[in-house]
VEXDREN-2710 file (C-alpha; in Angstrom, 1 decimal):
% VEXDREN-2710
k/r/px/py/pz
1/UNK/0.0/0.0/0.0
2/UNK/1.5/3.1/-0.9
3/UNK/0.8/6.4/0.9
4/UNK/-1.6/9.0/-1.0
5/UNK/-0.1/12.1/1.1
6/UNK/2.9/13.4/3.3
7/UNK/1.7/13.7/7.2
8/UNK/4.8/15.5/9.5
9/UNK/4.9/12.5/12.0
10/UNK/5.8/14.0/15.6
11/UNK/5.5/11.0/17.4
12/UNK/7.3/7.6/16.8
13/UNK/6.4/4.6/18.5
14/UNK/8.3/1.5/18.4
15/UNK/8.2/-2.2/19.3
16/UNK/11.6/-3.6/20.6
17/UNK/12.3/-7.0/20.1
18/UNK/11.9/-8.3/16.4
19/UNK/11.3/-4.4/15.7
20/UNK/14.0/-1.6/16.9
21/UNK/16.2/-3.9/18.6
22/UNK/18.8/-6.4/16.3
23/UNK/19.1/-9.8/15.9
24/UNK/21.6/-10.1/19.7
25/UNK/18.2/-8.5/21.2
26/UNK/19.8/-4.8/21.6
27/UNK/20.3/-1.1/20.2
28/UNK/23.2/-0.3/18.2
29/UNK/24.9/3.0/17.2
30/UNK/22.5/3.0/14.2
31/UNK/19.4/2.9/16.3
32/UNK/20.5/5.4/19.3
33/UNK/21.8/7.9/16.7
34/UNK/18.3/7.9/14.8
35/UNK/16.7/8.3/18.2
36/UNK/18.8/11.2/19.4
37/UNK/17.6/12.7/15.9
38/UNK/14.4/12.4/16.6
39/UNK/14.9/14.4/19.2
40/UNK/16.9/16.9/17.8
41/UNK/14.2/18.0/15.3
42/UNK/11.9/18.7/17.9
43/UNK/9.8/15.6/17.6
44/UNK/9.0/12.6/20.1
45/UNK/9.8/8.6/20.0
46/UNK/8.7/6.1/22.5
47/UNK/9.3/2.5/22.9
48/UNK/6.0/0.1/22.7
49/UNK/7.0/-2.7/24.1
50/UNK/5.7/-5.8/26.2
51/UNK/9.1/-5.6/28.0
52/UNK/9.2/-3.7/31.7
53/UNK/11.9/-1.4/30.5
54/UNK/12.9/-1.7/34.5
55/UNK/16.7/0.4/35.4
56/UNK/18.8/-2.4/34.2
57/UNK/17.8/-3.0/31.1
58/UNK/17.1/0.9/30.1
59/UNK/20.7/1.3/30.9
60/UNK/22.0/-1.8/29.2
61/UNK/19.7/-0.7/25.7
62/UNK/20.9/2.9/25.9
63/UNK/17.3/4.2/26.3
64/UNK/16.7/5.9/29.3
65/UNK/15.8/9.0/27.8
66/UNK/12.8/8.2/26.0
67/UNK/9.1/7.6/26.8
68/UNK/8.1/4.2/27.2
69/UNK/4.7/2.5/26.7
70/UNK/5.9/-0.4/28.8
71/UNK/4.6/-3.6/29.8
72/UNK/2.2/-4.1/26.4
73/UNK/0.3/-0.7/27.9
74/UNK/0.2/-1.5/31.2
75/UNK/2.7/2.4/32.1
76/UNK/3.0/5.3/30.0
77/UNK/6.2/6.7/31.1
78/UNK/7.6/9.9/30.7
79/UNK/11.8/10.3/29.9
80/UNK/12.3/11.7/34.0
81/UNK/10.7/8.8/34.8
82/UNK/7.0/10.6/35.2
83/UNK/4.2/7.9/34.9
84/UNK/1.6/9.4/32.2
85/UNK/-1.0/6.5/32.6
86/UNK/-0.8/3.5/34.6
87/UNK/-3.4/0.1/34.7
88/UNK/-2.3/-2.4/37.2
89/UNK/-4.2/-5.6/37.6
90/UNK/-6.8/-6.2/40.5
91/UNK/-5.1/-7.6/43.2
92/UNK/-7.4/-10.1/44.0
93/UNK/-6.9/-11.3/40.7
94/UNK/-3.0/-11.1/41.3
95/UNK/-3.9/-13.2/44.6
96/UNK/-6.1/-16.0/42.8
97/UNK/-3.3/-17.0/40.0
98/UNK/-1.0/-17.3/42.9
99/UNK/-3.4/-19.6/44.5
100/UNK/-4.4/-21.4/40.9
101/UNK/-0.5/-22.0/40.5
102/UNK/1.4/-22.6/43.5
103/UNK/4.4/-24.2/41.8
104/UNK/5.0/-23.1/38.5
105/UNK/7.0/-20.5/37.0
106/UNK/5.3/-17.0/36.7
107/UNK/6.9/-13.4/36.4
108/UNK/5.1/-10.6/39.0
109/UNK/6.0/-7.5/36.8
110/UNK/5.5/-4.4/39.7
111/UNK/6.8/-0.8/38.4
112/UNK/10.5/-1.1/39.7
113/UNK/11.2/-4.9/39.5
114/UNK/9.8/-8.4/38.5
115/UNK/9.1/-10.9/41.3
116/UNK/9.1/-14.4/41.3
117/UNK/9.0/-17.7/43.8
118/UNK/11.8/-19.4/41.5
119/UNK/15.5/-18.8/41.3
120/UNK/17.5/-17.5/39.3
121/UNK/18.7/-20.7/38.0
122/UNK/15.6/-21.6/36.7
123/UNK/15.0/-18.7/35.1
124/UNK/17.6/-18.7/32.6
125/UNK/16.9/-22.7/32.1
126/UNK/13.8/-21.3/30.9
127/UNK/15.2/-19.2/28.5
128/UNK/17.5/-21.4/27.0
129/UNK/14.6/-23.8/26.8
130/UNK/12.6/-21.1/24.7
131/UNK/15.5/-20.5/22.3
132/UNK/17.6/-18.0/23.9
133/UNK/21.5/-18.4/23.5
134/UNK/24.3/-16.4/24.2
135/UNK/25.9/-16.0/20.4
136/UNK/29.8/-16.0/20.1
137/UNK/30.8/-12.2/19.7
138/UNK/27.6/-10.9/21.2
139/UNK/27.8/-9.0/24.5
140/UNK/24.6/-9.9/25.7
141/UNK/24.6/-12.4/28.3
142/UNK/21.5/-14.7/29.2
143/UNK/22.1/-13.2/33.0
144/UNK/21.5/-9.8/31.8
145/UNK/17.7/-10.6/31.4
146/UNK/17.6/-10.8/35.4
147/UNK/19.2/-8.1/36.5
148/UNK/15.8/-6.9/37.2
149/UNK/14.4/-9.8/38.7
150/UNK/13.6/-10.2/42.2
151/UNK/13.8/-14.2/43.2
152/UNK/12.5/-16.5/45.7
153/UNK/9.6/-14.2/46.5
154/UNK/6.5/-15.1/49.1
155/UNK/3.4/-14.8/47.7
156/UNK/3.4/-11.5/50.6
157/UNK/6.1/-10.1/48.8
158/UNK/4.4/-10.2/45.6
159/UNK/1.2/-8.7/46.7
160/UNK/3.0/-6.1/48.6
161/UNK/3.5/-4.1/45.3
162/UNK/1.0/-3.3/42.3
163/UNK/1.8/-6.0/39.5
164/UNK/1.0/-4.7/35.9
165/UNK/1.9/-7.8/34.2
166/UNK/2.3/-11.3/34.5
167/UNK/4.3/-13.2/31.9
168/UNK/4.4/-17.2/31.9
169/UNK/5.8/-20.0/29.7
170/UNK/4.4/-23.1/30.6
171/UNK/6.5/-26.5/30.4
172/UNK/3.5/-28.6/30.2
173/UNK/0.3/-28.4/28.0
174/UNK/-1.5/-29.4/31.1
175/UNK/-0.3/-26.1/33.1
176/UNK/-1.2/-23.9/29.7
177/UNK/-4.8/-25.6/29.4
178/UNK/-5.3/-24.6/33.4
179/UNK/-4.0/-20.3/32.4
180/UNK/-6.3/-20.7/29.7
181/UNK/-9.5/-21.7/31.6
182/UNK/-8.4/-19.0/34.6
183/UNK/-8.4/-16.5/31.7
184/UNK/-12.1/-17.4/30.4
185/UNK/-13.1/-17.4/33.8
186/UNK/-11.5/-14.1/34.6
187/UNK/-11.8/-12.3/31.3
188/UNK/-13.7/-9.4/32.9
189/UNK/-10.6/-8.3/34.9
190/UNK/-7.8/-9.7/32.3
191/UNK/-6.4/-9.9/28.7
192/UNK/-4.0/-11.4/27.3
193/UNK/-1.6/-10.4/24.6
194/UNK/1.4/-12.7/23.7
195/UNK/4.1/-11.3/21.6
196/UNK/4.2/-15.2/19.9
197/UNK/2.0/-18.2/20.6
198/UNK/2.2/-20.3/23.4
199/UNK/3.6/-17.7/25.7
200/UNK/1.5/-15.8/28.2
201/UNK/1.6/-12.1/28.5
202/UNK/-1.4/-10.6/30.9
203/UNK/-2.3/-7.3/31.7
204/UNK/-5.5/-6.0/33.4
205/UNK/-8.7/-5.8/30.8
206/UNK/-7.9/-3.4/28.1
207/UNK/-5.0/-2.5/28.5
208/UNK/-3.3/-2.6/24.6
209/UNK/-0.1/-0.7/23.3
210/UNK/-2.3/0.8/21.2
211/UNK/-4.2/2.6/23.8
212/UNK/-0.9/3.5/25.7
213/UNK/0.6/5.2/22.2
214/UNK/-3.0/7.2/22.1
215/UNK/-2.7/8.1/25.4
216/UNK/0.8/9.9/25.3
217/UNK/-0.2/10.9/22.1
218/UNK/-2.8/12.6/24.1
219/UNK/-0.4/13.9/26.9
220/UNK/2.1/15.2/24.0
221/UNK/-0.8/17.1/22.4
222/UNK/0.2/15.4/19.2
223/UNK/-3.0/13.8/16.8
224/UNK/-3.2/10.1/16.2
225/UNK/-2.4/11.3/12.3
226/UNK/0.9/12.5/13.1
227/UNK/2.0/9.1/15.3
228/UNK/3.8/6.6/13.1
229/UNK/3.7/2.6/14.9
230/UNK/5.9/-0.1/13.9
231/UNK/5.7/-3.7/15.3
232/UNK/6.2/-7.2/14.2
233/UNK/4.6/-9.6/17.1
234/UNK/0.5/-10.8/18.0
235/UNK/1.1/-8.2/20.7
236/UNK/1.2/-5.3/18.5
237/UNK/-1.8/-6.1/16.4
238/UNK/-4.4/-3.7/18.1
239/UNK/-1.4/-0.6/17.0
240/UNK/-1.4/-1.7/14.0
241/UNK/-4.7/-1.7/13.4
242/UNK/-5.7/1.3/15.5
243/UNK/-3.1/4.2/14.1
244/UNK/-3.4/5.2/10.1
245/UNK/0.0/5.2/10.1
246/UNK/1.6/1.8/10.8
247/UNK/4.4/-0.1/9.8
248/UNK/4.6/-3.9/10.2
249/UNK/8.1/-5.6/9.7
250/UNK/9.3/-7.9/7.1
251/UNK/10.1/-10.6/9.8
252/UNK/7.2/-10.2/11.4
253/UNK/4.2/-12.6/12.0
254/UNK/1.6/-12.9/9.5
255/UNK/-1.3/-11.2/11.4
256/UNK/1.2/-7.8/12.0
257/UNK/1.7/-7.8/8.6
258/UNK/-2.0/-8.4/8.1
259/UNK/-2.9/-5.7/10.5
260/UNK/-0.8/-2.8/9.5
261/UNK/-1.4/-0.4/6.9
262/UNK/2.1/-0.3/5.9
263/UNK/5.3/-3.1/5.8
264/UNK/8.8/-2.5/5.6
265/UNK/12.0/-4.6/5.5
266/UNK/13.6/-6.2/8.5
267/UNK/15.0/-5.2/11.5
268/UNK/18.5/-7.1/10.4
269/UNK/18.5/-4.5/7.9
270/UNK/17.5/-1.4/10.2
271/UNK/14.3/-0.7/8.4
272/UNK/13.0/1.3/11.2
273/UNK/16.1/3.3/11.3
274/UNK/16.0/3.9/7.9
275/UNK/12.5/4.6/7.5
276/UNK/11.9/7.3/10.4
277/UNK/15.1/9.0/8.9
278/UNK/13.4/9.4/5.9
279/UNK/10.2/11.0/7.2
280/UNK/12.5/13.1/9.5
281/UNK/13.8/14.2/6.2
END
């Protein structure tokens, strides 16, 4: 589809993984130089990610000064660390999945940190077992991921704080069969968003990036006509959909491609780079 007419986009909102970020999972000179640029000009760019964005991993990505529509909408987050919009779960909902699974491996996502009863140990087995490695040459390490993490929680410790996302990966079909049924039963209070299938990614109910990018839209004064989107996962589907002008990625999934307006190349190739330089001009 090409585009009938030039609109000055003033806000840029970007998925991370699969999207922004490269094939290691972080920023690169490219990325961080087309983000200070945005900048420059006067005009805005904000992560949309299903990702925390906690301390650690702002610093390791290089992106602590930018606006983050965090945990798949949960926070709208300002660059002095200003919350915009915030949506945490029910805590009685919080309270019943801890009841529902008392031994498996669930991440408590709270504003500053993610909880969980496991250790650390089984944390990055988990990742390794869903495909992460640490590649030869790469600086990221598999313990970087948990440099957030707060492990070996009590169920106290986890209710002490509002959660405003809950992520789990299930070993057994049996355990994903049970999250599916608690999520039918509680669909009034939660919604779930994966950014691939098979994975669990729940917020509180309506809570989408796409109303998180609307609503710092909103707080920027900016209209929905001048916000560009780009995303490549079944997380970013409803921003795709929602904002006129959307970008889905090359490599991404079949429904983001279906669901934007727009595709470009990969981000192996820096297509988002390359293509918000070009509308900067």
């Amino acid at each position: 589809m090409e585009k009938t007419e030039q609109t000055k986009i003033q806000l840029f909102a970007c998925d991370l993984d699969g999207t922004l970020l490269n094939e290691d999972h972080l920023t690169d000179r490219a990325s961080l130089n087309m983000i200070a640029k945005v900048f420059d000009r006067g005009r805005y760019f904000s992560a949309a990610t299903g990702r925390s964005l906690h301390r650690h991993e702002l610093e390791r990505l290089g992106l602590q000064n930018i606006y983050r529509v965090c945990m798949n909408g949960a926070m709208v987050i300002s660059p002095d660390n200003s919350v915009i919009a915030s949506h945490p779960i029910p805590q009685d909902t919080v309270a019943d999945i801890l009841e529902a699974f008392p031994d498996s491996e669930i991440e408590f996502i709270s504003a500053e940190c993610t909880l969980s009863r496991g250790t650390m140990e089984t944390k990055i087995e988990e990742f390794k077992r869903f495909g992460f490695r640490e590649t030869p040459g790469s600086p990221l390490r598999l313990r970087d991921f948990v440099e957030d993490f707060c492990f070996n929680c009590s169920d106290a410790q986890i209710l002490s704080s509002p959660i405003y996302k809950i992520n789990a990966n299930f070993c057994t079909g049996d355990e994903e069969e049970r999250m599916k049924a608690f999520l039918r039963a509680h669909q009034s209070s939660l919604t779930n968003a994966p950014t691939i299938a098979g994975m669990f990614e729940i917020t509180a109910a309506g809570v989408t990036k796409a109303l998180g990018v609307a609503r710092l839209a909103e707080h920027l004064g900016i209209r929905e006509d001048e916000t560009a989107v780009y995303g490549d996962g079944l997380n970013d589907l409803e921003m795709l959909e929602h904002f006129a002008n959307s970008y889905a990625m090359a490599n991404g999934c079949e429904e983001a491609k279906e669901a934007a307006h727009y595709q470009i190349g990969t981000n192996k190739d820096h297509a988002v780079v390359f293509h918000i330089l070009d509308e900067l001009g």
